[in-house]
TITI-932494 format. One record per residue (C-alpha): chain; x, y, z. Coordinates in steps of 0.1 Angstrom, whole numbers, always signed. Layout:
BEGIN
kette A	u X	v Y	w Z
...
//
This chain:
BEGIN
kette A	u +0	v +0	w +0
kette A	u +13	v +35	w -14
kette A	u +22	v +60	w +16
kette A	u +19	v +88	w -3
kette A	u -8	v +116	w +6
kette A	u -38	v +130	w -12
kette A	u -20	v +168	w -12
kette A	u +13	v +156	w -30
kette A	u +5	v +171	w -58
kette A	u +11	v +202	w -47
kette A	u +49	v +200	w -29
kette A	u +83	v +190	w -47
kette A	u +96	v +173	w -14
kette A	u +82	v +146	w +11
kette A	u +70	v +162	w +42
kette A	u +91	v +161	w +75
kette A	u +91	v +131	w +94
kette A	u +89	v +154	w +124
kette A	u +60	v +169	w +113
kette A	u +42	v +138	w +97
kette A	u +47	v +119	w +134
kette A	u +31	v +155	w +147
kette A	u +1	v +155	w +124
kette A	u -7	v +121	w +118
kette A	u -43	v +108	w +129
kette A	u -42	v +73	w +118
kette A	u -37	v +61	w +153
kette A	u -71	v +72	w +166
kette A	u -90	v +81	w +141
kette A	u -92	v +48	w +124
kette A	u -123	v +43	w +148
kette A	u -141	v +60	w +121
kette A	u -131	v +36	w +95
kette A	u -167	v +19	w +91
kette A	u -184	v +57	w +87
kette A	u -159	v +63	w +63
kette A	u -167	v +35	w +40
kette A	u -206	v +42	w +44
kette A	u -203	v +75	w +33
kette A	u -178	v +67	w +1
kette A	u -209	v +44	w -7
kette A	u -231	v +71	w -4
kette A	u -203	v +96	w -26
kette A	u -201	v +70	w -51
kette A	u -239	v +60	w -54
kette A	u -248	v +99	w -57
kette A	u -217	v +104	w -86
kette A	u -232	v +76	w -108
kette A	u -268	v +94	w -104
kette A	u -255	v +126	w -112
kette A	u -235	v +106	w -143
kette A	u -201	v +122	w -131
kette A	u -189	v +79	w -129
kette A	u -204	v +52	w -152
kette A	u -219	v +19	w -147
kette A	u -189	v +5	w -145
kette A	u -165	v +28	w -122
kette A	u -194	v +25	w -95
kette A	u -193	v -13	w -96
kette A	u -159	v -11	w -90
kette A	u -156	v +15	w -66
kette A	u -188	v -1	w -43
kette A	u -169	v -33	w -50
kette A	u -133	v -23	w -37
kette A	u -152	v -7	w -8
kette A	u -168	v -37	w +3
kette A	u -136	v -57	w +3
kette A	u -118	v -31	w +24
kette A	u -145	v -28	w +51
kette A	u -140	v -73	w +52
kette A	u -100	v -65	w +54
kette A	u -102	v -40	w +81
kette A	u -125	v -64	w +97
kette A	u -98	v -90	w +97
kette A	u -77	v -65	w +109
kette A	u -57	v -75	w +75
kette A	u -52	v -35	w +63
kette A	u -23	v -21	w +69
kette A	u -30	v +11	w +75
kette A	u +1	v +30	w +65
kette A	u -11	v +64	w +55
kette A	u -21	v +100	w +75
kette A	u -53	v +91	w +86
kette A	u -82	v +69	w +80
kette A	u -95	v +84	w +51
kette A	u -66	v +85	w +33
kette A	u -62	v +49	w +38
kette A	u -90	v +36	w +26
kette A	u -87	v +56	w -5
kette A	u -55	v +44	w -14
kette A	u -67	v +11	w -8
kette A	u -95	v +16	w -27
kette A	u -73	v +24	w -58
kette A	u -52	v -8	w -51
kette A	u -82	v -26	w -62
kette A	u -100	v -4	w -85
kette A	u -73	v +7	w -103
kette A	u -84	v +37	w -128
kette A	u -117	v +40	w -111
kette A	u -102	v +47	w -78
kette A	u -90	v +80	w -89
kette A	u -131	v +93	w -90
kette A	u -133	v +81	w -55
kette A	u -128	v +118	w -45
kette A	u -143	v +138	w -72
kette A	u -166	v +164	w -54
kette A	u -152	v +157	w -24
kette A	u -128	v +171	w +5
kette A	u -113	v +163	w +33
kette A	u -129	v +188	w +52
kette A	u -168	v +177	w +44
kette A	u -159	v +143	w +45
kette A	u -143	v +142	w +81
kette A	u -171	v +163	w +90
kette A	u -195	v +137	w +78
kette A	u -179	v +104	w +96
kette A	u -179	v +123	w +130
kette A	u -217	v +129	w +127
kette A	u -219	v +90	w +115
kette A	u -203	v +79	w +148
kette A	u -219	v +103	w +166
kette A	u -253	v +92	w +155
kette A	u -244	v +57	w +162
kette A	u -222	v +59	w +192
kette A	u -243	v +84	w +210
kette A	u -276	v +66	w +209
kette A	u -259	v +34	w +224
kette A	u -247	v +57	w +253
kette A	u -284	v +67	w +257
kette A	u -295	v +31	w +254
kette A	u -272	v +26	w +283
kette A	u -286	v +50	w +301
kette A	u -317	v +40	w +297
kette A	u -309	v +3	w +309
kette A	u -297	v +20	w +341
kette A	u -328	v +36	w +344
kette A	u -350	v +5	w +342
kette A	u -327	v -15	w +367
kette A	u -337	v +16	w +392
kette A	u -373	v +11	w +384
kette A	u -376	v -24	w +394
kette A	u -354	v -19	w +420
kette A	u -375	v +10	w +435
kette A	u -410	v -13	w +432
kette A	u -393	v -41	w +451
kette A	u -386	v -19	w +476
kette A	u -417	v +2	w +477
kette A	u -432	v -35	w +479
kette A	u -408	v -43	w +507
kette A	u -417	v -9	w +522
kette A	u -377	v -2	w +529
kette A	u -368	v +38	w +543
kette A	u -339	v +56	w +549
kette A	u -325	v +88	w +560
kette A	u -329	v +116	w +534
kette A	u -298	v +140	w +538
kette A	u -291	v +179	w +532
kette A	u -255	v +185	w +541
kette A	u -252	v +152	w +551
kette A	u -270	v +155	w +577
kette A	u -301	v +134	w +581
kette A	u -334	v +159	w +579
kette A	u -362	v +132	w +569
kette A	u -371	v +95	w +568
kette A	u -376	v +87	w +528
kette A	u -386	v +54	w +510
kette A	u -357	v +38	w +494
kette A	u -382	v +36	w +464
kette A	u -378	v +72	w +464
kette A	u -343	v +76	w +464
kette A	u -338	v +55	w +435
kette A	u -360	v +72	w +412
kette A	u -348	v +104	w +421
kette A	u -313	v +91	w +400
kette A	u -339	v +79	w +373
kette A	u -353	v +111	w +368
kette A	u -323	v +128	w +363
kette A	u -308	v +102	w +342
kette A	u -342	v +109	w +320
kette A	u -332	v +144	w +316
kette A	u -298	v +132	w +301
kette A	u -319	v +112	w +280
kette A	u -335	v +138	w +266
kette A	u -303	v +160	w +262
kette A	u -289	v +133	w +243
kette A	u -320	v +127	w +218
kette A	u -317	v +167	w +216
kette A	u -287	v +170	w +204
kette A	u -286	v +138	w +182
kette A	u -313	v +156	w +164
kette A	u -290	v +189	w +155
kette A	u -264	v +166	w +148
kette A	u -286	v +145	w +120
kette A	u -274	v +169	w +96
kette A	u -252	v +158	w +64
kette A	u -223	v +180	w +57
kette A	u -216	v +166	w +24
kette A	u -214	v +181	w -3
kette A	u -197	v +214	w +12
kette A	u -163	v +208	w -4
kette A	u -134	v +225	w +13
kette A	u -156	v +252	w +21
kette A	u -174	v +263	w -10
kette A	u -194	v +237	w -24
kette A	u -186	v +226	w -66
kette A	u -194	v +234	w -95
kette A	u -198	v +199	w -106
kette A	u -237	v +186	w -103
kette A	u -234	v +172	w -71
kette A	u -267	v +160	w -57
kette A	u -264	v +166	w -15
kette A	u -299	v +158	w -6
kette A	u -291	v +121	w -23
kette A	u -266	v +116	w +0
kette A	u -282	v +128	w +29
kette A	u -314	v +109	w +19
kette A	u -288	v +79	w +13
kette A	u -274	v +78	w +46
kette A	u -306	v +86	w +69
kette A	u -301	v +123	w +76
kette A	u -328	v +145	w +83
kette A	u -318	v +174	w +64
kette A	u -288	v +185	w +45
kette A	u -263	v +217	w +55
kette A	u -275	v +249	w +44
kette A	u -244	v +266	w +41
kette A	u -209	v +249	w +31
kette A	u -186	v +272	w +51
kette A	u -208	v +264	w +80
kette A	u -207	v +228	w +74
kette A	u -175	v +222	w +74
kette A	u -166	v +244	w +100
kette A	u -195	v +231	w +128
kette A	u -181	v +215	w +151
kette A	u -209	v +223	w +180
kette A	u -225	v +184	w +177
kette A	u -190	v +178	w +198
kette A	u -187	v +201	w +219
kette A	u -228	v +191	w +225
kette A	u -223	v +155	w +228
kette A	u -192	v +167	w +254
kette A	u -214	v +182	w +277
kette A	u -242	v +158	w +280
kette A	u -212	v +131	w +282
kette A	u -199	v +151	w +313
kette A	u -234	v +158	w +326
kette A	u -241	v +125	w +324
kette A	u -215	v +111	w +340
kette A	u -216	v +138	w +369
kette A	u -246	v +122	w +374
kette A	u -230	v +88	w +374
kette A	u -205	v +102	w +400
kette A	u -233	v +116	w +423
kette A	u -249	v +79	w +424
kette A	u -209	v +67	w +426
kette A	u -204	v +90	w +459
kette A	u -235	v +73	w +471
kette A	u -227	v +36	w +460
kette A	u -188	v +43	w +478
kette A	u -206	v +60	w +511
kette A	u -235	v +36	w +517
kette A	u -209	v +5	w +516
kette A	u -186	v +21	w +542
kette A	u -187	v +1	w +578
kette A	u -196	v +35	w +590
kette A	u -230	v +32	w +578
kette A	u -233	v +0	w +556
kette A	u -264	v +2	w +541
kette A	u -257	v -15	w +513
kette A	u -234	v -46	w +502
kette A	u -219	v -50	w +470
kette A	u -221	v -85	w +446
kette A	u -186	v -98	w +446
kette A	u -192	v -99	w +411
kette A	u -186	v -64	w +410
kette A	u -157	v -54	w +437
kette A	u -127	v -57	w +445
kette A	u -103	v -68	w +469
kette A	u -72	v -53	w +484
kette A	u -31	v -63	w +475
kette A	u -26	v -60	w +508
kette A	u -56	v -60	w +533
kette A	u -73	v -96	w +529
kette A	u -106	v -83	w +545
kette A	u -113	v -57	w +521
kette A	u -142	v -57	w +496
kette A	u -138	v -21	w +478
kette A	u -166	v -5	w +453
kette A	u -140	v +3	w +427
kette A	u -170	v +5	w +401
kette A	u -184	v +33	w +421
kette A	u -154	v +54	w +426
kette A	u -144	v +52	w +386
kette A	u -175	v +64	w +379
kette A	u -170	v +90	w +400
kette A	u -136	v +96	w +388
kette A	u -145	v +96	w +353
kette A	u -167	v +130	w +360
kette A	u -137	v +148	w +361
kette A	u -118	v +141	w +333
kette A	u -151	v +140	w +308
kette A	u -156	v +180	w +323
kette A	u -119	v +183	w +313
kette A	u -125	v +169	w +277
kette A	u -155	v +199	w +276
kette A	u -133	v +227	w +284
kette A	u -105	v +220	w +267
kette A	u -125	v +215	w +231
kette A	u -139	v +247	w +235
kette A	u -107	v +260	w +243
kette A	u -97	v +252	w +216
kette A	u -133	v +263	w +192
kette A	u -132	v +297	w +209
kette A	u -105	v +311	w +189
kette A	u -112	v +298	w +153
kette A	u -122	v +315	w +119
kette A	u -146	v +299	w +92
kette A	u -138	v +277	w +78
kette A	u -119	v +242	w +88
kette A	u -92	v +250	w +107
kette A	u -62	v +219	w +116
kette A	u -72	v +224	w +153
kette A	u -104	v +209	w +145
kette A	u -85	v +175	w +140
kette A	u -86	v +174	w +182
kette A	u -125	v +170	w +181
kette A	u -121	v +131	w +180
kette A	u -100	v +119	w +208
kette A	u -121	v +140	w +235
kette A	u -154	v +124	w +218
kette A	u -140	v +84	w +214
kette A	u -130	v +89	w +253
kette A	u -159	v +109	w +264
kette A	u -182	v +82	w +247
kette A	u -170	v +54	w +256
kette A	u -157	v +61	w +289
kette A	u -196	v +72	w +299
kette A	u -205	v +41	w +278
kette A	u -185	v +16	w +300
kette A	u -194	v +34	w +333
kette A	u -233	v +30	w +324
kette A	u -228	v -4	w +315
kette A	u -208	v -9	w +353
kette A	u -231	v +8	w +374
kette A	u -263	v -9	w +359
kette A	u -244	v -42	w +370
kette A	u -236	v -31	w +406
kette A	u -273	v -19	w +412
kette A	u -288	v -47	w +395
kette A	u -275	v -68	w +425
kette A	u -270	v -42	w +456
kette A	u -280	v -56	w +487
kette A	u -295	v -31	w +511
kette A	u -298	v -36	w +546
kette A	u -331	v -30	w +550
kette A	u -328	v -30	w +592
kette A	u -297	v -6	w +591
kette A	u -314	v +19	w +571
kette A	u -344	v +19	w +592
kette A	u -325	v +21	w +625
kette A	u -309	v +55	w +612
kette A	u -341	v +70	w +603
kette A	u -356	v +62	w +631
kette A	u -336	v +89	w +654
kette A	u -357	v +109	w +680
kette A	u -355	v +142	w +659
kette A	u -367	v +128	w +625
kette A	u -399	v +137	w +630
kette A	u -387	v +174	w +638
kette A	u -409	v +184	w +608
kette A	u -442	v +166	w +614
kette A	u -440	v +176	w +650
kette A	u -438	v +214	w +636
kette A	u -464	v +206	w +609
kette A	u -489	v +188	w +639
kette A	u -489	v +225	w +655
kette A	u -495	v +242	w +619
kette A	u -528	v +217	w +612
kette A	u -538	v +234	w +646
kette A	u -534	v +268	w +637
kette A	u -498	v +279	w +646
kette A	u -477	v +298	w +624
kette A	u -449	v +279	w +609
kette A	u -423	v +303	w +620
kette A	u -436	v +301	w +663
kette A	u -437	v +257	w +655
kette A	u -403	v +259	w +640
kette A	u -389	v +271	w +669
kette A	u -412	v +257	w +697
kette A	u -398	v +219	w +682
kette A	u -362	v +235	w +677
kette A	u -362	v +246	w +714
kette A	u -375	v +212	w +724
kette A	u -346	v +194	w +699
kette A	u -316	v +219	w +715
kette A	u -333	v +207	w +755
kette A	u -326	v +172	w +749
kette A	u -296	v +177	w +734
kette A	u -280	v +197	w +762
kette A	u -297	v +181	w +788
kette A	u -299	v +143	w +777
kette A	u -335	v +137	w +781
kette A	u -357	v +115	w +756
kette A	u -371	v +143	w +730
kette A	u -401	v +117	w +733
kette A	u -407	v +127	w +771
kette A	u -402	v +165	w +767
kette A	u -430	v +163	w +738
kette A	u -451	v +143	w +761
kette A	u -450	v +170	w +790
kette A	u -450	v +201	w +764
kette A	u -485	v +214	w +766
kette A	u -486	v +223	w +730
kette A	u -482	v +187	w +721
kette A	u -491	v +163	w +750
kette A	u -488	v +125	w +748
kette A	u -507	v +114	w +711
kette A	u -483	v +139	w +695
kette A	u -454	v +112	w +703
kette A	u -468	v +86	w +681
kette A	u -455	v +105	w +654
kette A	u -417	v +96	w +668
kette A	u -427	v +59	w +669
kette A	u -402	v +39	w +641
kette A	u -420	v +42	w +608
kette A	u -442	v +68	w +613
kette A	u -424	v +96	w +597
kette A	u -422	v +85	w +561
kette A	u -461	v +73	w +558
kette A	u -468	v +115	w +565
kette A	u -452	v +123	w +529
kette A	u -487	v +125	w +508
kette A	u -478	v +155	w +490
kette A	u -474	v +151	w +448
kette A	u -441	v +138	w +444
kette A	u -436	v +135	w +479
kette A	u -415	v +104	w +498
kette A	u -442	v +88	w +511
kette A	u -464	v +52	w +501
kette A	u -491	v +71	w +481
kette A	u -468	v +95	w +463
kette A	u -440	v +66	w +456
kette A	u -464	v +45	w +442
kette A	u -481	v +71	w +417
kette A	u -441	v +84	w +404
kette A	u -438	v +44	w +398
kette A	u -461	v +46	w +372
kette A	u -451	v +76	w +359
kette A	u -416	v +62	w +354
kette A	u -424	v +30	w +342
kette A	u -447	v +53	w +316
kette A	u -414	v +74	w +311
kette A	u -393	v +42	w +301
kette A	u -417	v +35	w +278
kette A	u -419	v +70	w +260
kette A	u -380	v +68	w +261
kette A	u -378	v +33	w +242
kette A	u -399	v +47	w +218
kette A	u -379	v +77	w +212
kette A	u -350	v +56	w +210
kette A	u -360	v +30	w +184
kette A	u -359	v +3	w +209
//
């Protein structure tokens, strides 16, 4: 296979190795290889339609195509040349001889990069949405076991336990924020479904190319509007970089959780073996590795964001050679929130909570704090006077050490029914508000989400 490169024409010498080794994108952007080939197809299909190659130059073309994709399958290509595309071409000529040479006609570089990232994209994304989806519906059938099992916790602010919630509720608090990254990622799928080819280096052709063909061809929506635009947009990435990161900062809030909950400090949960580890040193140790990836993998997806538009901020229309570093951020940011989705749904699918544990810690004398405040507001007091007639009662058996059960008991403004509402369980059967953390509420955001997952398979083409 030739090394040469498609811009030789131009230059009386070979390029510096230096700067070859410096420019060079074969080694990662070969991950586009399969999008490359589907849109030459598409190229080549819309140039015999438009009669720029005959019968025969697109049999061959389609032909030497084919048998490239089967020998970078095989992993039998060598793929000596600048970058994928290049690659591929060359190859193509190998086997097509004459007929390779129209491979290109109509075409740049700059349009045709532009069109495998929004291939991969297309693709690549919607499996990382699938994934999150899957995590969503392991948190739904979690939650209704739970509900079932009627399992509460502690809620937290600060970390500091403020209310007894259902577990049920808990878990679909993750799921509803994982449905928002859902529909951030059908969003900007949508703006991304947009074919760039067609634009040229910048200016479009005047050769009769056909652009809505090859849109049409390869399942776009729409075709660009504007070729300096087209090859120039880069804002899918930087897009598909942010819901990445938000995603997995969401991943890294239920990591925290996942790492905190299995501590021996509050051990409300135990993790499969199947997914932890052990220690090199410390033969008792089961760690939730998983879970701390995850949340490790926040930061460096946030760092893939900022540096891309870094580098977008200070670029003219229309391709630039700077916009050759929009790959590597989007193959890591991808798959690195790809395989963390794919981990986590595994360690929640077989979490064991400790039902007992969890129920002991809500159950402290001042979780009912709130109803206790709320019992004096049913009977006319305003919320500001309860507040602090239950705050003063809280800070007495605090300093003093008696049972905030027998100073509600002798308060007048409460008397001895009001302590039923400190008996274990009490608490979190009070939530009946819309959306609130208790039986009623729980049961009516189960159906919601289950109606949710069902909206989102649909809008996924599951």
């Amino acid at each position: 296979m030739s090394g040469g490169y498609l811009w030789e024409g131009r230059f009386g010498e070979p390029p510096a190795e230096a700067m070859m080794a410096f420019s060079q994108s074969i080694g990662f952007d070969q991950a586009l290889a399969g999008d490359d080939i589907d849109g030459s197809r598409a190229h080549v299909r819309m140039l015999r339609a438009v009669g720029l190659v005959s019968d025969d130059d697109e049999a061959a073309l389609l032909g030497a195509l084919d048998q490239v994709e089967a020998e970078l399958a095989a992993g039998a290509l060598a793929l000596d040349a600048e970058d994928i595309h290049t690659a591929v071409e060359q190859r193509v000529t190998e086997l097509a001889g004459a007929a390779g040479g129209r491979l290109h006609t109509g075409r740049s570089r700059n349009d045709q990069v532009a069109l495998d990232l929004r291939l991969y994209l297309r693709r690549e994304g919607r499996a990382v949405a699938r994934e999150v989806h899957e995590l969503q519906a392991v948190l739904v059938e979690r939650a209704a076991a739970e509900l079932d099992a009627g399992t509460y916790l502690p809620g937290y602010t600060h970390l500091q336990r403020a209310q007894p919630v259902l577990l049920a509720h808990h878990l679909l608090a993750h799921m509803w924020a994982l449905g928002r990254d859902i529909d951030r990622w059908c969003d900007t799928l949508d703006r991304a479904d947009v074919s760039p080819l067609g634009a040229g280096a910048l200016a479009g052709s005047s050769l009769p190319l056909d652009p809505d063909r090859v849109a049409a061809d390869l399942g776009f929506r729409a075709r660009f509007e504007n070729s300096l635009d087209a090859v120039a947009d880069r804002d899918f990435v930087a897009e598909a970089l942010f819901v990445a990161a938000l995603t997995q900062v969401h991943l890294s809030r239920l990591g925290e959780e996942i790492v905190w909950w299995s501590s021996d400090e509050v051990g409300f949960v135990t993790l499969a073996d199947a997914w932890s580890t052990g220690s090199s040193m410390l033969p008792q140790k089961k760690n939730p590795d998983v879970a701390e990836l995850a949340r490790g993998a926040a930061g460096r997806l946030i760092g893939e964001l900022a540096g891309f538009l870094a580098t977008l901020k200070g670029l003219p229309l229309a391709y630039n050679r700077d916009l050759q570093g929009d790959k590597e951020p989007l193959f890591v940011a991808l798959g690195t929130c790809g395989r963390a989705l794919v981990a986590l749904r595994g360690v929640m699918a077989t979490v064991g909570f400790d039902r007992e544990r969890m129920a002991a810690a809500a159950d402290g004398p001042a979780a009912a704090a709130t109803d206790l405040a709320e019992l004096l507001v049913a009977g006319g007091t305003p919320f500001r006077e309860a507040h602090a007639a239950v705050g003063g009662l809280v800070r007495e058996a605090g300093t003093t050490g008696r049972a905030l059960r027998d100073l509600v008991a002798a308060d007048p403004r409460f008397g001895s029914e009001a302590t039923t509402l400190l008996d274990p369980g009490v608490s979190v059967q009070r939530r009946t508000t819309p959306g609130g953390a208790g039986p009623g509420p729980v049961a009516e955001q189960l159906v919601a989400a289950r109606a949710r997952l069902a909206e989102q398979s649909a809008r996924l083409g599951d």
